[in-house]
N, C-alpha and C positions, 0 to 999 in steps of 0.2 A: 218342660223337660226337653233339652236336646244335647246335643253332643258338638262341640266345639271343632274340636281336631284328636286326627289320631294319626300314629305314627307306629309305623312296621319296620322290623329289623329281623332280616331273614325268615321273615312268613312266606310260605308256600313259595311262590316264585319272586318274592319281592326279596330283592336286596336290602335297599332302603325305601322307604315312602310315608310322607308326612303330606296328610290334607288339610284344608281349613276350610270348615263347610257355612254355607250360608243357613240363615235362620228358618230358611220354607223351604224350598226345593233345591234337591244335587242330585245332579245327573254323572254319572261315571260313565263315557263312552271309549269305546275301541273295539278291537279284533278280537275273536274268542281267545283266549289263553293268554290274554294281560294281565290277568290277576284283578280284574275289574269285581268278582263273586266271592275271592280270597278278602277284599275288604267289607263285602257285609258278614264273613265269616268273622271278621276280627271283632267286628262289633259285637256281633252277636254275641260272643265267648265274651265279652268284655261286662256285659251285662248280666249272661246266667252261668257264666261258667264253663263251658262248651261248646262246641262245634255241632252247627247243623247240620253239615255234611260226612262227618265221621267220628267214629269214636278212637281211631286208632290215631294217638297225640303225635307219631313219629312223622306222620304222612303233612303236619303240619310245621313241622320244621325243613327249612331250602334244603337242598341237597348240597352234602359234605362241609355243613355247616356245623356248629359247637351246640349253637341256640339259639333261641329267638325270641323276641320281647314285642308284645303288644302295649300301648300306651292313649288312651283316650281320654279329653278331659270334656267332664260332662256340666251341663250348664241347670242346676234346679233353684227353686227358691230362695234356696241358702247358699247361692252361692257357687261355683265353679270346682269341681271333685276329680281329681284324678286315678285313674284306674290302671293299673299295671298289670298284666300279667307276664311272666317268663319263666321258660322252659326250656333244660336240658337236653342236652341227645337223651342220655341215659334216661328220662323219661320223666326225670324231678322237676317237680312246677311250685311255683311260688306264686301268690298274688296278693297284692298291697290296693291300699285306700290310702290317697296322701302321703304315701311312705311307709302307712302301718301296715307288718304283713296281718295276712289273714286263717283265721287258725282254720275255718269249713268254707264252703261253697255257701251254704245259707245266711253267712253275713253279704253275699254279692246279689243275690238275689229276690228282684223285686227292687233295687236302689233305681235301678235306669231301665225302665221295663223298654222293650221292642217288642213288634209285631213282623213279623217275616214273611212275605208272598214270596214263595221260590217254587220250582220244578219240584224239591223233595218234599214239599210242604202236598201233595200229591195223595201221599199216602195218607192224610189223614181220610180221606175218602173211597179209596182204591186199596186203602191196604189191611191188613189181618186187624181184629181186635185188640192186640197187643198195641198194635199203631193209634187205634183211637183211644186208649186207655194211658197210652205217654203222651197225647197232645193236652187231655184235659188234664192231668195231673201237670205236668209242666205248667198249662194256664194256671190253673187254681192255685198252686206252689207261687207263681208272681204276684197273684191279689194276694195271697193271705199267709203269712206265715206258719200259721198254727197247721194251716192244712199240710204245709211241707213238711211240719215236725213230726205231726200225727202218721202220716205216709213216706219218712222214713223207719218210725218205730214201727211200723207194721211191714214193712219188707225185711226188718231184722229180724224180725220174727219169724215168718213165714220161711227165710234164710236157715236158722236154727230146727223147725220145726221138720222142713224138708232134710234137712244133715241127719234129723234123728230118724225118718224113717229110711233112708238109706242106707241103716246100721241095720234095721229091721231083717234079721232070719230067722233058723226055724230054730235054733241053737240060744234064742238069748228072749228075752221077755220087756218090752222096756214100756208095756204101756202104761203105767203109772206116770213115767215122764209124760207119756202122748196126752194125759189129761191136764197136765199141768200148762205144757203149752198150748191146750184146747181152750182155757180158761184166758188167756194170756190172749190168745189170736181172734176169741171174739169179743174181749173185753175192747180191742184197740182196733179191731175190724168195725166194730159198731159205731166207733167214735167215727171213721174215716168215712163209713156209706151216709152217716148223719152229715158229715159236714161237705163231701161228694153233692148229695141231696140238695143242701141250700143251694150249692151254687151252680149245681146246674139247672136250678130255678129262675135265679139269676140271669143267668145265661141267655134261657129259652127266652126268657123278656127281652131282650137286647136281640138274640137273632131274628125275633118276629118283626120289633122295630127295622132293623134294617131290611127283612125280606119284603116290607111294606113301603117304603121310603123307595127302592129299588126297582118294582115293578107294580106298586097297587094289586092289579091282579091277573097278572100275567103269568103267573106257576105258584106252586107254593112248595117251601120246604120246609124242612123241621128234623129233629133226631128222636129218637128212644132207648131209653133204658131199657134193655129187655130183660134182666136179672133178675129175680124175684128174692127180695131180702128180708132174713127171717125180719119178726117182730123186735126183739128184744135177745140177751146173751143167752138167755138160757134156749130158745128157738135154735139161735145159732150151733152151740153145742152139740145138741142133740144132731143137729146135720150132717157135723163132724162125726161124731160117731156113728153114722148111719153109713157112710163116707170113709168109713176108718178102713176097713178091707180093700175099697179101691184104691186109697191112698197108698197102704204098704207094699201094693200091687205094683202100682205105678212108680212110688218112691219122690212123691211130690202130691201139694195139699190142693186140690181139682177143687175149693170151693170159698170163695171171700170175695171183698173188692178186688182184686188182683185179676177175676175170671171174670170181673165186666163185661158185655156185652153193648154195645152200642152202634143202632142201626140207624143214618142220615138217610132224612125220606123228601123224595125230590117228584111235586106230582105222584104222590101217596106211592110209590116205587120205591125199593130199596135202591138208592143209586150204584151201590157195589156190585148188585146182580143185574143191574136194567140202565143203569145210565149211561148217555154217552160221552164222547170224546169233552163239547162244550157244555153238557150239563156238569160234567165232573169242575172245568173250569171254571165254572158261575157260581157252584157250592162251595167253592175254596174259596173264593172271594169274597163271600157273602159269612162264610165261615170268619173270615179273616176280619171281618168289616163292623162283627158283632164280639169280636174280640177285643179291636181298640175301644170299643161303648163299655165293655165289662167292666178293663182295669179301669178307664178313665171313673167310672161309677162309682166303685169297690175301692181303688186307692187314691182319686184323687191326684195320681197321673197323667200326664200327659205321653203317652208314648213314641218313641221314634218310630216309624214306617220303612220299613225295608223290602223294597220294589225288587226281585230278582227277573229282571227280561218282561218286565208284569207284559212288552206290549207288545212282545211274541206270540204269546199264550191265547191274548184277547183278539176278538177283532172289532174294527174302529169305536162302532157303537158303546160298547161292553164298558173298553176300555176308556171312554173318556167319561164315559156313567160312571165307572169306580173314579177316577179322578176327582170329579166332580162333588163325589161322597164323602172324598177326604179332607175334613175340618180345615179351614185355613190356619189355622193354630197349629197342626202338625209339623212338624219336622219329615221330611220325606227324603231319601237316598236310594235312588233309582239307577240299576244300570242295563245298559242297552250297546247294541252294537252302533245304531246309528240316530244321532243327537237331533235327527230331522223328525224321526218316527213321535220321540217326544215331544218336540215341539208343537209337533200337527193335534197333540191331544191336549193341548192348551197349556204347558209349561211354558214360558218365557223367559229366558234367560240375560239377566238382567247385572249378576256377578255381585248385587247388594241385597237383595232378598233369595235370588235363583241363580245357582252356580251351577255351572259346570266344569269336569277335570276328565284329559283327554288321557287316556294308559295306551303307550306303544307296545 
C-alpha cells in the first residue's frame, strides 16, 4: 500500500500543490508555516476521513476561499485508487472513490490505512481517558469493520439513552423507556467490550513484540484495562439500574465501553502520573511501532507512515532505532525543517526510491 500523488487546492495555506512521492521514503522540508504538516493532514483525511489536528472543517479551508479539494491516488494490489475529498465554505463535504461519491465515512475507512507519529499523537499518553478510548477505537475501526459498525450502533444509543434522561423530572415518569434502552445498551455494549477484548489481545502481542525487538531489556512497558465488565447482559443490566439514580442525576449513562479506562505502564509506573518528558516520547513510539504490526496482521495491509518532525522530538540514538524498526517495505512521508537532520539518521536521497520536496 502506498500513495502515489496528491494534490491540494486551497487546503490550509496551500493554494495549489501537487506531489509525486517515491516508493520508501519522502521527506517534506522547509520553514515552520509551509504547510509541510497541512500535507500529512491531507493524507490523513484521505484515508479516515478526518483531520488530526481539528475537528472544526472551516479552519481547513484557505482563507476567503469558496473551497477546497483534496486528491490522492493510492497504489494497492488492485491496482491504483483515487480518492477525493471536497469541501464547501458552507461546510458541505463530498467524498468520491474513482468518481463514485460516497454515501458514509465507513466505506473510506480501512481502504488506505496510515499510522501518524505527530506532536498531537501525545495525548494518547498524556491525555484524559476519553483520549485513550478514541485512539484504540479509531485503531480497531481500521482493522476491522464490524468493530466500527458495532461502535457506532452503540454511541447511537448511548446518544438516545442520554436525550432520555435529560427529559428525566419530578413531573414525568419515563422509566419503562429507560429499561428498554437498558436492554438495547447492553445487548450492543457486550458485543463492543467482546470484540474491544480480542483485539486488545491482539494488540498486547504486537506491543510486547516491539517493546522486545527495541530494547531486550532495558524498561518494559505495557497498558491495562482497568474496567471491570460485567459477565454477560443481564450482569450488565442490573448495573444499569443500580446506576439509574446517578444517571438521572447526572443526565448521562456513567457506565459501558464508553467509560473505559486505560492505563500505559512504563517501568510498572503509570506514565500519566510518573513519566517523563522522553519516556512519554519512547511510549508513543513504541505505541505507534506496534500499531503498524496490528494492521499489517489483522488486515493484511501494508500502511503508509506518517513522520510528523519524528526527529525533533527524538534524540539521535532513539531516533535512528525507530528508523531502523521501520520495515523497508514501508512507505514513509516525513517532514522536518531541515533535510540534513534526516539524512544523518540514515535516509538517503536518491529522487528513485527516496525523495525529497522542499515547501517555501
Amino acid at each position: 500500500m502506498s500513495i502515489k500523488e496528491i494534490g491540494l487546492v486551497s487546503f490550509r495555506n496551500h493554494d495549489t500543490l501537487k506531489l509525486k512521492f517515491c516508493p520508501n521514503s519522502n521527506v517534506i522540508w522547509g520553514k515552520n508555516g509551509s504547510g509541510k504538516t497541512a500535507v500529512l493532514e491531507a493524507i490523513h483525511s484521505l484515508s479516515i476521513g478526518r483531520s488530526f489536528r481539528t475537528n472544526r472543517k472551516k479552519e481547513l479551508l484557505k482563507e476567503d476561499k469558496e473551497f477546497y479539494s483534496m486528491t490522492g491516488k493510492f497504489q494497492s494490489a488492485n491496482g491504483i485508487q483515487e480518492i477525493q475529498i471536497n469541501q464547501t465554505k458552507d461546510g458541505t463535504r463530498r467524498m468520491f472513490i474513482d468518481g463514485n461519491k460516497l454515501e458514509s465515512i465507513r466505506e473510506l475507512i480501512g481502504l488506505n490505512p496510515v499510522v501518524l507519529l505527530s506532536p498531537e499523537e501525545q495525548i494518547i499518553t498524556k491525555g484524559s481517558p476519553q483520549d485513550q478510548r478514541n485512539y484504540f477505537n479509531k485503531l480497531f475501526s481500521i482493522v476491522s469493520n464490524e468493530y466500527f459498525t458495532i461502535l457506532a450502533e452503540y454511541n447511537q444509543i448511548i446518544k438516545q439513552r442520554n436525550k432520555l434522561l435529560d427529559g428525566f423530572d419530578l413531573t414525568n415518569n419515563r422509566h419503562a423507556e429507560l429499561e428498554i434502552w437498558n436492554e438495547r445498551i447492553s445487548e450492543t455494549g457486550q458485543k463492543l467490550w467482546k470484540k474491544r477484548k480480542e483485539f486488545f489481545k491482539r494488540y498486547r502481542i504486537e506491543l510486547k513484540k516491539t517493546v522486545k525487538d527495541f530494547n531486550a531489556d532495558e524498561f518494559s512497558f505495557s497498558f491495562e484495562q482497568i474496567t471491570k465488565i460485567p459477565e454477560n447482559e443481564k450482569d450488565y443490566i442490573e448495573i444499569l439500574k443500580k446506576r439509574q439514580s446517578k444517571d438521572i442525576y447526572l443526565r448521562r449513562t456513567t457506565f459501558g465501553p464508553h467509560t473505559d479506562k486505560i492505563n500505559f505502564i512504563f517501568n510498572k509506573k503509570n506514565i500519566k502520573q510518573y513519566g517523563s518528558q522522553g519516556e512519554h516520547k519512547l511510549a508513543l513510539l513504541l505505541i505507534k511501532l506496534a500499531e503498524v504490526k496490528l494492521i499489517r496482521k489483522v488486515t493484511e495491509k501494508i500502511p503508509i507512515i506518517l513522520l510528523d518532525d519524528l526527529f525533533a522530538k527524538l534524540d539521535d540514538s532513539r531516533s535512528k532505532q525507530a528508523m531502523a524498526m521501520i520495515d523497508s517495505d514501508l512507505q514513509t512521508i516525513i517532514t522536518t525543517t531541515d533535510l540534513k537532520i534526516v539524512e544523518d539518521r540514515g535516509v538517503k536521497i536518491d529522487n528513485s526510491c527516496n525523495c525529497s520536496f522542499y515547501l517555501g
